[in-house]
C-alpha positions, -999 to +999 in steps of 0.1 A: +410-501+680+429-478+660+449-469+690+459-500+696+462-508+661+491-479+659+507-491+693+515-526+675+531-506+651+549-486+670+564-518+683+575-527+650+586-499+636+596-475+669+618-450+654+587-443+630+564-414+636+531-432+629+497-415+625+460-433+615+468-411+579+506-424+577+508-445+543+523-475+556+536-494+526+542-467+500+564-447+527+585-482+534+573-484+570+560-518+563+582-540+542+572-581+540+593-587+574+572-560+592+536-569+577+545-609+593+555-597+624+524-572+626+502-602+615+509-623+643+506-594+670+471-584+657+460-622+658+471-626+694+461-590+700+422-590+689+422-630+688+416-633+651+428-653+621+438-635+591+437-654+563+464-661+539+448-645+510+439-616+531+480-604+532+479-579+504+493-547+501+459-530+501+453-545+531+482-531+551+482-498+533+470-473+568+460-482+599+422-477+587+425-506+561+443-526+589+413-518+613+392-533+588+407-565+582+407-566+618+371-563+617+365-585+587+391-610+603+366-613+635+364-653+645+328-660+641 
């Protein structure tokens, strides 16, 4: 998943060298505009629903916490 978590990113952001350990938000990969457009790629991507009050920053900080609300974001 993480893998495929980065490739997403990479789409976004392609002129970014981006690592599972790359701090996503606090080095200004992600900005608001990015995090929407990575939102819908990992819903379509892992056919999942994040919820609204799921899009924090904490959330979208590394690829490991984005792997977990991937996980946690599961439709049941």
């Amino acid at each position: 998943m993480i893998k495929e978590i980065i490739a997403l990113l990479n789409e976004i952001r392609p002129y970014e060298k981006i690592t599972g350990t790359s701090e996503l938000i606090a080095s200004g990969i992600l900005d608001s505009l990015a995090i929407i457009s990575l939102i819908t790629q990992l819903e379509d991507a892992f056919d999942i629903e994040i919820a609204d009050d799921a899009v924090t920053a904490s959330n979208f900080a590394n690829v490991d916490s984005i792997m977990q609300l991937v996980m946690k974001s599961k439709k049941t």
